[in-house]
mmJSON file of the N, C-alpha and C atoms, coordinates in Angstrom:
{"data_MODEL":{"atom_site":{
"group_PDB":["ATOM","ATOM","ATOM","ATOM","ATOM","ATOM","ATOM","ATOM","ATOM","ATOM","ATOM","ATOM","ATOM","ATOM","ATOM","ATOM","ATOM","ATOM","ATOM","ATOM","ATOM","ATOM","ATOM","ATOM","ATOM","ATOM","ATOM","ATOM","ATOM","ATOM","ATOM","ATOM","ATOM","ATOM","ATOM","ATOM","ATOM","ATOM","ATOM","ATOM","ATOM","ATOM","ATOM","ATOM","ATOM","ATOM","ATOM","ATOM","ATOM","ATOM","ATOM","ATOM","ATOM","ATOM","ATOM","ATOM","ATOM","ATOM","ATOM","ATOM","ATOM","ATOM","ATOM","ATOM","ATOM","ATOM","ATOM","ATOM","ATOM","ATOM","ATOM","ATOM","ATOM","ATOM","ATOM","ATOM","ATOM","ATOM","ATOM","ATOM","ATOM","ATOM","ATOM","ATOM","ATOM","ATOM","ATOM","ATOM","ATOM","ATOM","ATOM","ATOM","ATOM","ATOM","ATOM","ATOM","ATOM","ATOM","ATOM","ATOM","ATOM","ATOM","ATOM","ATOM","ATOM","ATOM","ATOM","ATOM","ATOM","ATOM","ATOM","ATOM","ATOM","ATOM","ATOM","ATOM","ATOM","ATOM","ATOM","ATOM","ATOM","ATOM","ATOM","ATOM","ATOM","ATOM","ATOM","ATOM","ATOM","ATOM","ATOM","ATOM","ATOM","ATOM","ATOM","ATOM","ATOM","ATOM","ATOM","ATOM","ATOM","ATOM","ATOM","ATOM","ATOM","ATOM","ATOM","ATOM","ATOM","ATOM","ATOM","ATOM","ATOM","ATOM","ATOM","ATOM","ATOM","ATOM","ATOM","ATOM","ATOM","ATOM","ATOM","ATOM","ATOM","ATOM","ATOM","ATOM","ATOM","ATOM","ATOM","ATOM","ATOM","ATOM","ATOM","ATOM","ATOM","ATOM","ATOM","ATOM","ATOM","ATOM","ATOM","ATOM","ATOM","ATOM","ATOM","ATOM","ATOM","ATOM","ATOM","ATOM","ATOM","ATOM","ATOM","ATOM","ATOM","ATOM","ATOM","ATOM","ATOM","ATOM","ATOM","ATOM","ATOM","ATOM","ATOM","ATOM","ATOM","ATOM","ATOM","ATOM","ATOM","ATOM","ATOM","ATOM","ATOM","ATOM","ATOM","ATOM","ATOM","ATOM","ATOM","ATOM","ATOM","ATOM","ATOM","ATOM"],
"id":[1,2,3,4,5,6,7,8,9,10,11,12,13,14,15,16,17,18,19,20,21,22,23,24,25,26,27,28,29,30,31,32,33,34,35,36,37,38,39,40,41,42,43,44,45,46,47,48,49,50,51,52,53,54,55,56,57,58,59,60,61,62,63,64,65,66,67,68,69,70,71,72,73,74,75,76,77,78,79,80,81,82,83,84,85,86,87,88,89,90,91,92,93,94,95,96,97,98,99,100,101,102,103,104,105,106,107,108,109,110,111,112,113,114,115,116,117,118,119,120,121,122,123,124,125,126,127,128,129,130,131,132,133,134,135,136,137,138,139,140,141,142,143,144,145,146,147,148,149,150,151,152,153,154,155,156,157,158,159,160,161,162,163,164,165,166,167,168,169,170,171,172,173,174,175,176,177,178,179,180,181,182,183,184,185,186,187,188,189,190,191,192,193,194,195,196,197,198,199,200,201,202,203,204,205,206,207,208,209,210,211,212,213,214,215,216,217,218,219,220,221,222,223,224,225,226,227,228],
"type_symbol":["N","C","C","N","C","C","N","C","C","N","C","C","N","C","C","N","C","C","N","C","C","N","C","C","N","C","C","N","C","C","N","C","C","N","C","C","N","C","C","N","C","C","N","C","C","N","C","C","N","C","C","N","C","C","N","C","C","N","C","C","N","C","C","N","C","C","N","C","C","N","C","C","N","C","C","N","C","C","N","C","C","N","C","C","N","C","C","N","C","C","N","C","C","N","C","C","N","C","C","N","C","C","N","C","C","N","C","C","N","C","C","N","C","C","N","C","C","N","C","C","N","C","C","N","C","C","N","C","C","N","C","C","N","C","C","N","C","C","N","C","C","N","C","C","N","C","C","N","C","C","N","C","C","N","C","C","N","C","C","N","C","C","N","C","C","N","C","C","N","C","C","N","C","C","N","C","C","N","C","C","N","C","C","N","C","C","N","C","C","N","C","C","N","C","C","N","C","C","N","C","C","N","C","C","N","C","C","N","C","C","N","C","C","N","C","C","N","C","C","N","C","C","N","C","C","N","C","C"],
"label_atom_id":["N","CA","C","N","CA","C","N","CA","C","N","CA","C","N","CA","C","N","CA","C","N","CA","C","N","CA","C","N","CA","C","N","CA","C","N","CA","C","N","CA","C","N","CA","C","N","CA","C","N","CA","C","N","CA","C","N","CA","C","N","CA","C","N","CA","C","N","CA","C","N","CA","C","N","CA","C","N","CA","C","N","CA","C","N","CA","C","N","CA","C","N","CA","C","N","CA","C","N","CA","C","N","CA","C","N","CA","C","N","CA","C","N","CA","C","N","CA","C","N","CA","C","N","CA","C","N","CA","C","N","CA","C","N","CA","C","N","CA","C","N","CA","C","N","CA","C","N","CA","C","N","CA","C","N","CA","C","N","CA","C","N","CA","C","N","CA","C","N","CA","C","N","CA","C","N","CA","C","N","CA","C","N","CA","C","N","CA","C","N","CA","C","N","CA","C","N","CA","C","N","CA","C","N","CA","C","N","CA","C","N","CA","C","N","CA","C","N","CA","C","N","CA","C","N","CA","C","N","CA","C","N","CA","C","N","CA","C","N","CA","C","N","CA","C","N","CA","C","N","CA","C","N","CA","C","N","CA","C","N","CA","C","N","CA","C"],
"label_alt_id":[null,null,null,null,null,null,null,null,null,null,null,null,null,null,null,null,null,null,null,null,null,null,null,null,null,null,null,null,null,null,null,null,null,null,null,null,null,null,null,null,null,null,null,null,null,null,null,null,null,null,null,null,null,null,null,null,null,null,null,null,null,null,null,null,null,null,null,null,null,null,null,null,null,null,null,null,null,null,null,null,null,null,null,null,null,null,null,null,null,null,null,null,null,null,null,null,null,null,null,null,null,null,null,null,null,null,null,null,null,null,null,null,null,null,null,null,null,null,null,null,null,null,null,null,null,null,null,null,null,null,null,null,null,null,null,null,null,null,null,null,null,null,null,null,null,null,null,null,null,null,null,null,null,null,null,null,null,null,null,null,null,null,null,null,null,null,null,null,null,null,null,null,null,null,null,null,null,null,null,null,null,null,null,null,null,null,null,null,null,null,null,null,null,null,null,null,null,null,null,null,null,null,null,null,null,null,null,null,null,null,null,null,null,null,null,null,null,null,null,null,null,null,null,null,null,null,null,null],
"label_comp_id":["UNK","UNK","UNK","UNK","UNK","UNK","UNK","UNK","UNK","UNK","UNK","UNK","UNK","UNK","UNK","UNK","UNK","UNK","UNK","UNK","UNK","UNK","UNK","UNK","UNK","UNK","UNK","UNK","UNK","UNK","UNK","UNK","UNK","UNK","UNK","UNK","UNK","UNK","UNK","UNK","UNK","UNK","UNK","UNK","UNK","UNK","UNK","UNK","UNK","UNK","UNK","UNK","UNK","UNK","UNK","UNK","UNK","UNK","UNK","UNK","UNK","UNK","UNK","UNK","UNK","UNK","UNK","UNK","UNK","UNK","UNK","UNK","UNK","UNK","UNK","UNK","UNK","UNK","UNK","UNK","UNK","UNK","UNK","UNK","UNK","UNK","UNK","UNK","UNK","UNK","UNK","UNK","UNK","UNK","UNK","UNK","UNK","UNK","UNK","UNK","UNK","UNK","UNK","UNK","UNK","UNK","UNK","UNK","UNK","UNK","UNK","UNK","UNK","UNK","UNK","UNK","UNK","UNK","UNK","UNK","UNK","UNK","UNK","UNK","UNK","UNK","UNK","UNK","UNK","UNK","UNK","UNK","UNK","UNK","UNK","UNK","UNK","UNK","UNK","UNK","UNK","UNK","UNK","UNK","UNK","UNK","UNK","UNK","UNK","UNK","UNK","UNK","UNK","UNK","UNK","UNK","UNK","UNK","UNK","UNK","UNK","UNK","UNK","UNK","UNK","UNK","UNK","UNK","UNK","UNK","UNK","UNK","UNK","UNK","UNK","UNK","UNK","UNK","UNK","UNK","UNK","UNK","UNK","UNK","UNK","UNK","UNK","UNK","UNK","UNK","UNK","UNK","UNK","UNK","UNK","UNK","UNK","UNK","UNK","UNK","UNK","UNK","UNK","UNK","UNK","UNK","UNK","UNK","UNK","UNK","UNK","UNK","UNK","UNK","UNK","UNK","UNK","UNK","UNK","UNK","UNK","UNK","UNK","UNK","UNK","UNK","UNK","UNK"],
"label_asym_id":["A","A","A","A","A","A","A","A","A","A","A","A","A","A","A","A","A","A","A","A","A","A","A","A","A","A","A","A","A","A","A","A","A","A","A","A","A","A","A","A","A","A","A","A","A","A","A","A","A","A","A","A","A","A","A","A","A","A","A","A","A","A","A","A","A","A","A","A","A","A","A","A","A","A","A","A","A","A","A","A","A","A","A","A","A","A","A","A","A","A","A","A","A","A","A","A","A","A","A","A","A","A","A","A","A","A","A","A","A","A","A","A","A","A","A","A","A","A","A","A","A","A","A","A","A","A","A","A","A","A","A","A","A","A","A","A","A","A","A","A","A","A","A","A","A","A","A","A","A","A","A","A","A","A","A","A","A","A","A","A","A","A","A","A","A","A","A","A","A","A","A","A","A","A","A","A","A","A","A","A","A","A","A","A","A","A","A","A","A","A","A","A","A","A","A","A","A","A","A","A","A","A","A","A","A","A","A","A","A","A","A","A","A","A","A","A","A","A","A","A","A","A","A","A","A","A","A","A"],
"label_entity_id":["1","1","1","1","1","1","1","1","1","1","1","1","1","1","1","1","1","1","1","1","1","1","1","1","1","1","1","1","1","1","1","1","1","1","1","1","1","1","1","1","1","1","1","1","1","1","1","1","1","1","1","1","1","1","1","1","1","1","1","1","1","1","1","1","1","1","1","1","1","1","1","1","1","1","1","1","1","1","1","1","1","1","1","1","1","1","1","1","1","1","1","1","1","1","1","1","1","1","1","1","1","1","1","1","1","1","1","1","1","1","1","1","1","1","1","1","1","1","1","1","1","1","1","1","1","1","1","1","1","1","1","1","1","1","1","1","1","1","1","1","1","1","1","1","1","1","1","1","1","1","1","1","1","1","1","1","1","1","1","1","1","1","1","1","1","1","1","1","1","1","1","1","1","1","1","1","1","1","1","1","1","1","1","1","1","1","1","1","1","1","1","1","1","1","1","1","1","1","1","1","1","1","1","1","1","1","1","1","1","1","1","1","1","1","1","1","1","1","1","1","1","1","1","1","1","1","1","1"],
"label_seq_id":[1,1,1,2,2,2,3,3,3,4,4,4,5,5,5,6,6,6,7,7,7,8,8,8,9,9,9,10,10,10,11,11,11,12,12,12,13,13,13,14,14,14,15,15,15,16,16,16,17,17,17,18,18,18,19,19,19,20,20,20,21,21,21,22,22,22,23,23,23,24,24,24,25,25,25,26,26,26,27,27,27,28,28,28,29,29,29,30,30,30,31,31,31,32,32,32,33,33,33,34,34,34,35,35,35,36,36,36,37,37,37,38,38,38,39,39,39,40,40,40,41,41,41,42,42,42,43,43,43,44,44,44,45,45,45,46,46,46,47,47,47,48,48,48,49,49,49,50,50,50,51,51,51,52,52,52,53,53,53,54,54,54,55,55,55,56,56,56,57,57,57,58,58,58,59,59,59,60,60,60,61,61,61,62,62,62,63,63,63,64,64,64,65,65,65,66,66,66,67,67,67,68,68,68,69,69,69,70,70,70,71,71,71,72,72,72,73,73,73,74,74,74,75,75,75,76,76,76],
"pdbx_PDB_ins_code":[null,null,null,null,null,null,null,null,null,null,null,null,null,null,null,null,null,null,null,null,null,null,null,null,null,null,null,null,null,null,null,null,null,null,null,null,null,null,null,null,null,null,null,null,null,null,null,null,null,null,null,null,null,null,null,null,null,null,null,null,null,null,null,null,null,null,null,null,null,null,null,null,null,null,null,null,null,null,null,null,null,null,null,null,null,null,null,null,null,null,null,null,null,null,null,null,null,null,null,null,null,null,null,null,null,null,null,null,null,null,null,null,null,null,null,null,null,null,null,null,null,null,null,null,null,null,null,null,null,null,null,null,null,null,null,null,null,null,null,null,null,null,null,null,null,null,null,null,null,null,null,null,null,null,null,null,null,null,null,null,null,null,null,null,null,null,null,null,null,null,null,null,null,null,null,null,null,null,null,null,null,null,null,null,null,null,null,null,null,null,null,null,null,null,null,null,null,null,null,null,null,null,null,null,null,null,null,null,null,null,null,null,null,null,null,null,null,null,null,null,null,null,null,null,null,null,null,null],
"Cartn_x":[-58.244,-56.854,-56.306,-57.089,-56.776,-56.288,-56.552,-56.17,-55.395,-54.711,-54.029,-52.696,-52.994,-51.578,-51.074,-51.903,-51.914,-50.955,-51.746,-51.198,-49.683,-48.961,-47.593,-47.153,-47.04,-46.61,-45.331,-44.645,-42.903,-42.496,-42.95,-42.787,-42.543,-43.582,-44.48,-44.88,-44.883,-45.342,-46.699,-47.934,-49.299,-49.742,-50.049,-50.434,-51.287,-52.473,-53.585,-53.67,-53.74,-53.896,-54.963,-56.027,-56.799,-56.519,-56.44,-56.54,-56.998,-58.274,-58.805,-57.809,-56.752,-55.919,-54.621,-54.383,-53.695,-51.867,-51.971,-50.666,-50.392,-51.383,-51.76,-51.537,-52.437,-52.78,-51.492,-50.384,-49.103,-48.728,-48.577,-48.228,-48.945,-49.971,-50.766,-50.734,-50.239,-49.976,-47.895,-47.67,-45.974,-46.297,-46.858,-46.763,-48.028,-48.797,-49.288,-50.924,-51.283,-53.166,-53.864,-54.581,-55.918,-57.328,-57.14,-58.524,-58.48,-59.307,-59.48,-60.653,-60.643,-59.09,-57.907,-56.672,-55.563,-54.632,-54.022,-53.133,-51.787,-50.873,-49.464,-48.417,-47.667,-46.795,-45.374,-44.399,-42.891,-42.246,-40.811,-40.476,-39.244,-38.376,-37.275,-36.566,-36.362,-35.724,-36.25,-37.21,-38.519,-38.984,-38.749,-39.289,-40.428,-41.471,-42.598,-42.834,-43.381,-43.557,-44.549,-45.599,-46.802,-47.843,-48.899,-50.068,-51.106,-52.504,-53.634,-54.322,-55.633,-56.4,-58.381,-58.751,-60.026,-60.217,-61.273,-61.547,-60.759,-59.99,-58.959,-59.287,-59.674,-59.898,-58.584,-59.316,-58.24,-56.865,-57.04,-56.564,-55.418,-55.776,-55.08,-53.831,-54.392,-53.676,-52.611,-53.289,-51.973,-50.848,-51.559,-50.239,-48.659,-49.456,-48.639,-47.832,-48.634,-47.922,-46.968,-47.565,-45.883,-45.09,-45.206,-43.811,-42.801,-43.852,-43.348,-42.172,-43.104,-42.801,-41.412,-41.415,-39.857,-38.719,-39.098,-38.361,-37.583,-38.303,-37.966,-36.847,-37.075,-36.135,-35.062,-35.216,-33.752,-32.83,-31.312,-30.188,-30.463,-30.366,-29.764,-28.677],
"Cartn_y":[-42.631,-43.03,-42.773,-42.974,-42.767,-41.254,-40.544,-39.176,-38.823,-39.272,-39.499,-39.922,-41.333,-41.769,-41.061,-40.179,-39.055,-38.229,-37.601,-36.175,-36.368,-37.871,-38.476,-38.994,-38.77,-39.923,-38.997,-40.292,-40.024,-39.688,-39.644,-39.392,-40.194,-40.812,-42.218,-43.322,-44.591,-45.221,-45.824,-45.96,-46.506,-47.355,-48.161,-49.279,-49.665,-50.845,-51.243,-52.432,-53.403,-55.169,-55.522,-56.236,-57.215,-58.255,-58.6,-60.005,-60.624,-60.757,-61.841,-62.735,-62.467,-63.004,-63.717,-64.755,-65.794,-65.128,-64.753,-63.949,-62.873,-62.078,-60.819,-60.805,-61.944,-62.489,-62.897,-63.252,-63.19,-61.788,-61.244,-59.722,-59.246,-59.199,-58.627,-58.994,-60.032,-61.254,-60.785,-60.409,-60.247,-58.621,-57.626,-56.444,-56.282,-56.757,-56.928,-56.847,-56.739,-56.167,-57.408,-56.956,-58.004,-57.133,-56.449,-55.522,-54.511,-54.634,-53.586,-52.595,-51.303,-50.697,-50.357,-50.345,-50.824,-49.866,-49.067,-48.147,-47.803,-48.836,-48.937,-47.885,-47.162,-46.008,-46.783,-47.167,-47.641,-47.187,-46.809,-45.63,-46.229,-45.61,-46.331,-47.565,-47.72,-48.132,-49.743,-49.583,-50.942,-50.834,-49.776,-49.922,-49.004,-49.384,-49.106,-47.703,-46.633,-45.665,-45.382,-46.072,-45.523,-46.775,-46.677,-48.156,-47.015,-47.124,-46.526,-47.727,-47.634,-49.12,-48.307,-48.715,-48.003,-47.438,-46.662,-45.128,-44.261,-43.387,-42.748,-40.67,-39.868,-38.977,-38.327,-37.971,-37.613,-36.819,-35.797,-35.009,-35.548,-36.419,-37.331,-38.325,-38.55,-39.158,-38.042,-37.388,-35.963,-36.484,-35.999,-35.325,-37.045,-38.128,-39.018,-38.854,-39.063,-39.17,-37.963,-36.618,-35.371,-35.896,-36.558,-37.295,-38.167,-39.721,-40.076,-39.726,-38.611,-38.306,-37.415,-37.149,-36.415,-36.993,-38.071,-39.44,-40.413,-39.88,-40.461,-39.327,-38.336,-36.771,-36.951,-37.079,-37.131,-38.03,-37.779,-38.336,-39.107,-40.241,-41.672,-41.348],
"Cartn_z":[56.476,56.389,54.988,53.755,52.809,52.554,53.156,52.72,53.738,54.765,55.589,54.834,53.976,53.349,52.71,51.52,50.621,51.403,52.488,52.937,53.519,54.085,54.444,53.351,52.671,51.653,51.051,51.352,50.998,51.887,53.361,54.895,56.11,55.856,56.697,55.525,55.61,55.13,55.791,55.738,56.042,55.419,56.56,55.971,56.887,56.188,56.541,56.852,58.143,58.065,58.346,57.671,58.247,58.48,60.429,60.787,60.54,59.276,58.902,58.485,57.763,57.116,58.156,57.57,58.699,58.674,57.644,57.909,58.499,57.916,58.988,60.08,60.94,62.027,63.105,62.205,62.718,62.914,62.154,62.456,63.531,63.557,64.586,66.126,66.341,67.406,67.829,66.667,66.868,67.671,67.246,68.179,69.106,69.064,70.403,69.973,68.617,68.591,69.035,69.823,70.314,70.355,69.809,68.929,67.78,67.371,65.964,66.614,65.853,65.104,66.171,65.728,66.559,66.01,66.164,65.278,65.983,65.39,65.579,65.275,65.505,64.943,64.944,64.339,64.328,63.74,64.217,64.187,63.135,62.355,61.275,61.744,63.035,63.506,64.273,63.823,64.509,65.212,66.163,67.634,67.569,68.17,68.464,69.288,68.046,69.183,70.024,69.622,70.31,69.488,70.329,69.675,70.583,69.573,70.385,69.894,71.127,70.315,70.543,69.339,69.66,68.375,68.259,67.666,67.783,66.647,67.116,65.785,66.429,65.955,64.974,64.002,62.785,63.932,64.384,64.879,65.943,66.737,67.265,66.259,65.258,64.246,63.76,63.244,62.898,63.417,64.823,66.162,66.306,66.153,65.596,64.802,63.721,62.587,61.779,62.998,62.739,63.436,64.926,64.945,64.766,64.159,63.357,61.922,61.182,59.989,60.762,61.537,62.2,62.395,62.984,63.859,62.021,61.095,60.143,59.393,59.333,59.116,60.064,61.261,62.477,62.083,62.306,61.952,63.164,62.859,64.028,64.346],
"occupancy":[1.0,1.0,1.0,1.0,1.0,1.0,1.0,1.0,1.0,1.0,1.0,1.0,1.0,1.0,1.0,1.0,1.0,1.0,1.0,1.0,1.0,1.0,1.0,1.0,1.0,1.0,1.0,1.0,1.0,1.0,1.0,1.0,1.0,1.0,1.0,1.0,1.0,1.0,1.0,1.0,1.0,1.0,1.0,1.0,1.0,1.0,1.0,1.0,1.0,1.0,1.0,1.0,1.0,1.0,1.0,1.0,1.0,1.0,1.0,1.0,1.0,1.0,1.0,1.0,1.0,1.0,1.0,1.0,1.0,1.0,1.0,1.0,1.0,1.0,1.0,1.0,1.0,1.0,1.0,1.0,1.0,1.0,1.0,1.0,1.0,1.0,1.0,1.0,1.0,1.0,1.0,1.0,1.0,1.0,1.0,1.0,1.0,1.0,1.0,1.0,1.0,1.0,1.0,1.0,1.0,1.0,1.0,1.0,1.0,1.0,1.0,1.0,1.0,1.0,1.0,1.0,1.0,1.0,1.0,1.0,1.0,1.0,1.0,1.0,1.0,1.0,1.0,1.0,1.0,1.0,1.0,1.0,1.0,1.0,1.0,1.0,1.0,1.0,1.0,1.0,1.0,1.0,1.0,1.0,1.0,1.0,1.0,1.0,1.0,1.0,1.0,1.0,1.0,1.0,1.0,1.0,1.0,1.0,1.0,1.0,1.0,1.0,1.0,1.0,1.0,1.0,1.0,1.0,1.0,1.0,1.0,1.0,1.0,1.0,1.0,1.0,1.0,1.0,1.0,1.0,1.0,1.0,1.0,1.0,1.0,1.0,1.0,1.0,1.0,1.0,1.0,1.0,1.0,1.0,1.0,1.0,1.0,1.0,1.0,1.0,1.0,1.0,1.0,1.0,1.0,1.0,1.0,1.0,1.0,1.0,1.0,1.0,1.0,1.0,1.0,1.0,1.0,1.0,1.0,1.0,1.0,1.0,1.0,1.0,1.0,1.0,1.0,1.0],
"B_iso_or_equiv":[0.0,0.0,0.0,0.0,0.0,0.0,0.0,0.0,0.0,0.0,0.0,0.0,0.0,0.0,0.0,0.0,0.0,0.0,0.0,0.0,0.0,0.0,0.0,0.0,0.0,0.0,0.0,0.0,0.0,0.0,0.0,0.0,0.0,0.0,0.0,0.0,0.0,0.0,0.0,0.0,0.0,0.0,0.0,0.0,0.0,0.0,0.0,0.0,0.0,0.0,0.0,0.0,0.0,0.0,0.0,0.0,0.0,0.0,0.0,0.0,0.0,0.0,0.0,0.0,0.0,0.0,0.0,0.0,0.0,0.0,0.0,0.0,0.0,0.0,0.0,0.0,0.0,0.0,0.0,0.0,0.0,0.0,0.0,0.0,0.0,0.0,0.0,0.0,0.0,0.0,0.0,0.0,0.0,0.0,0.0,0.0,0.0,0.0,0.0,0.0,0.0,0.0,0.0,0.0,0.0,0.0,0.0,0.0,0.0,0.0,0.0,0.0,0.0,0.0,0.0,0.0,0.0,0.0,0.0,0.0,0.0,0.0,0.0,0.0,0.0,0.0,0.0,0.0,0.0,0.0,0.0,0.0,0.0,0.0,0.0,0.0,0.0,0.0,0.0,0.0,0.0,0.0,0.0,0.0,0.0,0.0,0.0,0.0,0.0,0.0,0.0,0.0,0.0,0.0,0.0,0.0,0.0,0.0,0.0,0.0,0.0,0.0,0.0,0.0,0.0,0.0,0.0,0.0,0.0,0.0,0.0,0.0,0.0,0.0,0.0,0.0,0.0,0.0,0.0,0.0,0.0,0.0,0.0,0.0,0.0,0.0,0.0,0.0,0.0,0.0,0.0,0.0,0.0,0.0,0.0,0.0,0.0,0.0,0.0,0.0,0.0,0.0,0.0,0.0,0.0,0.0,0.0,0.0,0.0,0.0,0.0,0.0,0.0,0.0,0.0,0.0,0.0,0.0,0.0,0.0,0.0,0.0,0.0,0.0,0.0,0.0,0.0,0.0],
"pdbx_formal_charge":[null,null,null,null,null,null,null,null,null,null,null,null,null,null,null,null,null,null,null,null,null,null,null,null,null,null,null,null,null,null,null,null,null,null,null,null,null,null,null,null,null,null,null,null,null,null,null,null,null,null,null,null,null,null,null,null,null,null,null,null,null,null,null,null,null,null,null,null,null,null,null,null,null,null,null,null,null,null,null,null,null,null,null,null,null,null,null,null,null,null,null,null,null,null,null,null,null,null,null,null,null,null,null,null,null,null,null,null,null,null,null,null,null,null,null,null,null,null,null,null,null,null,null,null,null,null,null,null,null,null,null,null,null,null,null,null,null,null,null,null,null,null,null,null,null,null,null,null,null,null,null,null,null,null,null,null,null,null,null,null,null,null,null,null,null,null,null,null,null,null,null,null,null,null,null,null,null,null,null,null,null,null,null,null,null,null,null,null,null,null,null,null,null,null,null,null,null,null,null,null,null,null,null,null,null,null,null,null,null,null,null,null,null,null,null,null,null,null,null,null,null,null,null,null,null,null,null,null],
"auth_seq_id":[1,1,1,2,2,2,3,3,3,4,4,4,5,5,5,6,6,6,7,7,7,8,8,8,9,9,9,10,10,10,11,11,11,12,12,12,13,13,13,14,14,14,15,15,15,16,16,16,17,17,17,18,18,18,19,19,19,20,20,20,21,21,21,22,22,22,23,23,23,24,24,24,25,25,25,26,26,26,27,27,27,28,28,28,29,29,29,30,30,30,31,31,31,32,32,32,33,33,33,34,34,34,35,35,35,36,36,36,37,37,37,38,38,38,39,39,39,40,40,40,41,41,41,42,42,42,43,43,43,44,44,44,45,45,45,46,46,46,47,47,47,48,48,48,49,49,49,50,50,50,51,51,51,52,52,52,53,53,53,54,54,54,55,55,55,56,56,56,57,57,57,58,58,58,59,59,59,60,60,60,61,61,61,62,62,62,63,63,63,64,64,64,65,65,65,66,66,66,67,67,67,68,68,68,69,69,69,70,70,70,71,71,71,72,72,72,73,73,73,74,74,74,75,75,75,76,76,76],
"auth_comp_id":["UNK","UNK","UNK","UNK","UNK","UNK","UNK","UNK","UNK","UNK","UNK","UNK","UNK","UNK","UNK","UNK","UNK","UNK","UNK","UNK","UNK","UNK","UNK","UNK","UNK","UNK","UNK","UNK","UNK","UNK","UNK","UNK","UNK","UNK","UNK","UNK","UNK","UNK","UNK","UNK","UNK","UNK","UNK","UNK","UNK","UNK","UNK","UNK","UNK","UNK","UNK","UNK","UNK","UNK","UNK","UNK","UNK","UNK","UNK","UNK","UNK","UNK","UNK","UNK","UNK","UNK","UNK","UNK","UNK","UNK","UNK","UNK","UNK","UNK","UNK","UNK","UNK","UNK","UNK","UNK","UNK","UNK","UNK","UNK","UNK","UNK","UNK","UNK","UNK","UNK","UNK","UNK","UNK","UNK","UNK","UNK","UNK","UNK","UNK","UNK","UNK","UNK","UNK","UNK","UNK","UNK","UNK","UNK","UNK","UNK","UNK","UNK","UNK","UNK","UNK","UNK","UNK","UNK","UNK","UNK","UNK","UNK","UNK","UNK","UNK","UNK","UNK","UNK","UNK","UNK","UNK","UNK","UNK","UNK","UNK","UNK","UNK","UNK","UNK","UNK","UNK","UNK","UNK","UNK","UNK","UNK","UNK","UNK","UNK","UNK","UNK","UNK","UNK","UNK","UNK","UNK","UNK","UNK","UNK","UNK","UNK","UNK","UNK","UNK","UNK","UNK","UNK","UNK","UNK","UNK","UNK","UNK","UNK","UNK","UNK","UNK","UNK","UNK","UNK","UNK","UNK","UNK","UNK","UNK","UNK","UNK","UNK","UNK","UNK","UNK","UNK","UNK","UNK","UNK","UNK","UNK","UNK","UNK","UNK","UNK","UNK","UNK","UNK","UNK","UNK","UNK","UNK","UNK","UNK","UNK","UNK","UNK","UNK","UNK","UNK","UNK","UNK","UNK","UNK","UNK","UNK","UNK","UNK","UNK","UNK","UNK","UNK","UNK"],
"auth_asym_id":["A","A","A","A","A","A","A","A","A","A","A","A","A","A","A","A","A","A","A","A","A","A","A","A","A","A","A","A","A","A","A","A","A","A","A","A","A","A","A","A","A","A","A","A","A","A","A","A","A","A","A","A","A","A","A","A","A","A","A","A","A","A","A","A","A","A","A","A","A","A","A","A","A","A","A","A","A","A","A","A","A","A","A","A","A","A","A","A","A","A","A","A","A","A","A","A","A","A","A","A","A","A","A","A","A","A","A","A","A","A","A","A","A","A","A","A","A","A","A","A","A","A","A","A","A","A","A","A","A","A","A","A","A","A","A","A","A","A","A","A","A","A","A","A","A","A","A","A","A","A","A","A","A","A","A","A","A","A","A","A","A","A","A","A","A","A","A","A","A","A","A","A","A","A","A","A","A","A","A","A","A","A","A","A","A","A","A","A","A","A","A","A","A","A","A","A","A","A","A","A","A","A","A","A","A","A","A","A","A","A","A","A","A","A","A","A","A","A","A","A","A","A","A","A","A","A","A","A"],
"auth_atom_id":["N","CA","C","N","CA","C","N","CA","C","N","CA","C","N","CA","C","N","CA","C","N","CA","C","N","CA","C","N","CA","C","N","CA","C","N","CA","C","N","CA","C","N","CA","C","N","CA","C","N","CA","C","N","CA","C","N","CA","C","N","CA","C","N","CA","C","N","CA","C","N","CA","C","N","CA","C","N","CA","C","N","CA","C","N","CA","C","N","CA","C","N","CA","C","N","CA","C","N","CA","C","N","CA","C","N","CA","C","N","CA","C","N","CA","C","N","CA","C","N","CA","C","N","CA","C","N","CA","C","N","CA","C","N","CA","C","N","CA","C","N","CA","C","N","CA","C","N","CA","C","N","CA","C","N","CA","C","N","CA","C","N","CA","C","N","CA","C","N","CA","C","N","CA","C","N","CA","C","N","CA","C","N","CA","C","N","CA","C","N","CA","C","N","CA","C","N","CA","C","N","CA","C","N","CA","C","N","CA","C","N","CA","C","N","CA","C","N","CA","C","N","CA","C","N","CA","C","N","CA","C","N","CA","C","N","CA","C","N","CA","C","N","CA","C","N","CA","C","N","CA","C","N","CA","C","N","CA","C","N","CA","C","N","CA","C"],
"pdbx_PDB_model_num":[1,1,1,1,1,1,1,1,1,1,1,1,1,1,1,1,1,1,1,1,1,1,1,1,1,1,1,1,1,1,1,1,1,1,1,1,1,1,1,1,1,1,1,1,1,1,1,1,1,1,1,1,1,1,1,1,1,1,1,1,1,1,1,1,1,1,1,1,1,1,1,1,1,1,1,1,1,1,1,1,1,1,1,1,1,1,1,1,1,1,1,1,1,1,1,1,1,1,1,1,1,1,1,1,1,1,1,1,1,1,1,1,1,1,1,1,1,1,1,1,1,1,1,1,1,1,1,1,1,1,1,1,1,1,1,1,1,1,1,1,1,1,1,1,1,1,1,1,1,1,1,1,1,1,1,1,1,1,1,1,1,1,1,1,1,1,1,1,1,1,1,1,1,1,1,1,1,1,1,1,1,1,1,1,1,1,1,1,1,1,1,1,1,1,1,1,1,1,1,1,1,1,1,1,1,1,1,1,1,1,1,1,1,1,1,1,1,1,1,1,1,1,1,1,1,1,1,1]
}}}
């Protein structure tokens, strides 16, 4: 992921939560994770584009996060 944030950055913003944490734990409970690893995509606008839950192959991540990083380029 770290070179993931690198390679979006100034694009996508990434970010990392551990539910250990009781605040976290709210967040995680507000969009829906009930397992780790859990990988949320939201799009400028709040709304949720996509959630994979599991193991998730770099490559798979890409293909996200070019549309994300698009969805953030597109005029509303």
């Amino acid at each position: 992921m770290r070179r993931l944030q690198k390679t979006y950055e100034g694009r996508v913003d990434i970010l990392s939560v551990s539910t250990g944490n009781m605040r976290n734990s709210k967040l995680a409970d507000q969009v829906g994770v009930a397992y780790t690893p859990t990988f949320v995509f939201v799009r400028p606008d709040g709304q949720i584009q996509s959630m994979m839950i599991g193991e998730v192959d770099e490559e798979r991540l890409v293909q996200e996060l070019d549309l994300l990083a698009k969805s953030n380029t597109t005029p509303q």
